[in-house]
C-alpha positions as CSV (number, residue, x, y, z in Angstrom):
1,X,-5.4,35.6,3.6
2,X,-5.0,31.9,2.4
3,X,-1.1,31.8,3.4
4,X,-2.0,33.0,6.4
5,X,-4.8,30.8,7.4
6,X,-2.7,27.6,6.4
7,X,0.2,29.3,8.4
8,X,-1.9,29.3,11.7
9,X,-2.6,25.5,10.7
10,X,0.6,24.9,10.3
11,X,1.6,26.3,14.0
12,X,-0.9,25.3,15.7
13,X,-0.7,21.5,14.3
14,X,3.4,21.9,15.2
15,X,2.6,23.1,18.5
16,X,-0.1,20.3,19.5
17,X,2.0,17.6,17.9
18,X,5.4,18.8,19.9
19,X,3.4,18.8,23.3
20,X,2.1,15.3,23.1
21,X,5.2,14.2,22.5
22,X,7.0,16.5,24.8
23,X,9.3,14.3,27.5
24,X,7.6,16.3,30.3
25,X,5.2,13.5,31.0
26,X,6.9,10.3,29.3
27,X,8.8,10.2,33.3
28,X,7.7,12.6,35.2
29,X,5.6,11.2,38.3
30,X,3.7,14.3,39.0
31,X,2.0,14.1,35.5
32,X,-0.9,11.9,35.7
33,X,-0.8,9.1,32.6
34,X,-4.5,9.1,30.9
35,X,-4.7,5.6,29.1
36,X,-8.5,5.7,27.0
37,X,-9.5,2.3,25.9
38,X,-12.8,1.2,23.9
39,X,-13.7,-2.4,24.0
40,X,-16.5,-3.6,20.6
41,X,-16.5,-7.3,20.4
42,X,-13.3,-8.7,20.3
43,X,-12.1,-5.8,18.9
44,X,-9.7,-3.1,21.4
45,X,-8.6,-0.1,20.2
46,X,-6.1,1.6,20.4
47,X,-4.8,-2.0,19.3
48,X,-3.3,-3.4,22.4
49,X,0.8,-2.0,22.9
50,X,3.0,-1.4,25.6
51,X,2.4,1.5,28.0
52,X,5.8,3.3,29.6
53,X,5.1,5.3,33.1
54,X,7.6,6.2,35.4
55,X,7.4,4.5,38.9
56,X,5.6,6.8,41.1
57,X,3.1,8.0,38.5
58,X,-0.1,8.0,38.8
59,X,-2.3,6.1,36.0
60,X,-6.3,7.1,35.2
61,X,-7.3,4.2,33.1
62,X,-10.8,4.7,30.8
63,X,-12.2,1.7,29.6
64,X,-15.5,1.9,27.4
65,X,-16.7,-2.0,26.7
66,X,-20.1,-2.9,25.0
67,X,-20.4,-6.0,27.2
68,X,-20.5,-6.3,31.3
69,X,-16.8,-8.1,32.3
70,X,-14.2,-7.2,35.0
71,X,-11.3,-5.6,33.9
72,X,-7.8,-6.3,36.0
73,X,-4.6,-4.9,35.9
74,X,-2.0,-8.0,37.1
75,X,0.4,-7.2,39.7
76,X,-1.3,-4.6,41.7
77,X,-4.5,-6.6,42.1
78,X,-7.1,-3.7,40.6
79,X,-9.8,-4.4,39.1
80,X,-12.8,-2.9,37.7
81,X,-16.3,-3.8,37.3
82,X,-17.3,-3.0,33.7
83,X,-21.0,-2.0,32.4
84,X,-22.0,-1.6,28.5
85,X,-21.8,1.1,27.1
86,X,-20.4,3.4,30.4
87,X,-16.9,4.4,30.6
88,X,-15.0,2.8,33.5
89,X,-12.4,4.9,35.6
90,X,-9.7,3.8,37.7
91,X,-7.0,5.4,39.0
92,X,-3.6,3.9,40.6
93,X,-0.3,5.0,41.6
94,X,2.0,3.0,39.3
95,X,4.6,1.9,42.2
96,X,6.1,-1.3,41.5
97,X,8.9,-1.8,38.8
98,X,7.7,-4.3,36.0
99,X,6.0,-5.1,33.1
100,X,2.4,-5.8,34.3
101,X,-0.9,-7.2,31.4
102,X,-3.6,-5.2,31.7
103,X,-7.1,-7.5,30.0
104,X,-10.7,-7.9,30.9
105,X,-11.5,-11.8,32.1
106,X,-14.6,-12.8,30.5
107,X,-13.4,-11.5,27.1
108,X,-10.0,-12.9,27.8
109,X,-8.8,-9.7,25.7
110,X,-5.6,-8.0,26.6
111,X,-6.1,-3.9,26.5
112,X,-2.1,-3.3,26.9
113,X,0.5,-4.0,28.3
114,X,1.6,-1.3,31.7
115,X,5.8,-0.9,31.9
116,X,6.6,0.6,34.9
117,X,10.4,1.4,35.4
C-alpha cells in the first residue's frame, strides 16, 4: 500500500514537474504567458528575473501590491492602476522584439524584466 502510494507521488510529481517545463509554451504564441507578482513593502516576489515570451504572445500580468502605485510596462506604454490589497490584471499581446523593465513608479521597484524575441 505504502510503495504504492509513494509511487503515485512519485508520477504525479514527474508529470506536473515535466509540464511546467514542457517547451510547448516557452515560444509558442497561442499559449497565453501568466506572470503572478506580489508587491509587500519593498519586497517583490518572485524576486525580480527576466521573463522569455515569444513575439506574438499574449501576456496576462497579476500584480497584488499592499500600497496604491501605477504599475508600467516600458516600451508598449501599459500601465495599470494598482489598489492595496486587490490583484491587478492586464493583458497585452507581446509584439515588439526587445528587452522591455516592467516596475511600479511610486515604489520605484522593478517586478521583472519582459524579453520578447
Amino acid at each position: 500500500m505504502i510503495r504504492r502510494l509513494v509511487a503515485v507521488v512519485f508520477g504525479l510529481t514527474l508529470a506536473f514537474g515535466l509540464g511546467a517545463c514542457g517547451s510547448a509554451a516557452a515560444g509558442d504564441p497561442s499559449v497565453v504567458k501568466e506572470i503572478t507578482v506580489t508587491i509587500v513593502g519593498t519586497t517583490v516576489t518572485p524576486a525580480p528575473d527576466r521573463i522569455e515570451v515569444a513575439k506574438g504572445q499574449s501576456v496576462r500580468l497579476t500584480v497584488t501590491s499592499d500600497r496604491a502605485d501605477m504599475l508600467h510596462v516600458h516600451g508598449y506604454d501599459k500601465s495599470l492602476e494598482l489598489k492595496p490589497g486587490t490583484p491587478a490584471v492586464l493583458q497585452f499581446v507581446a509584439d515588439q522584439d526587445g528587452l522591455f523593465e516592467v516596475e511600479v513608479h511610486s515604489s520605484h521597484l522593478q517586478l521583472f524584466q519582459l524579453e520578447v524575441q
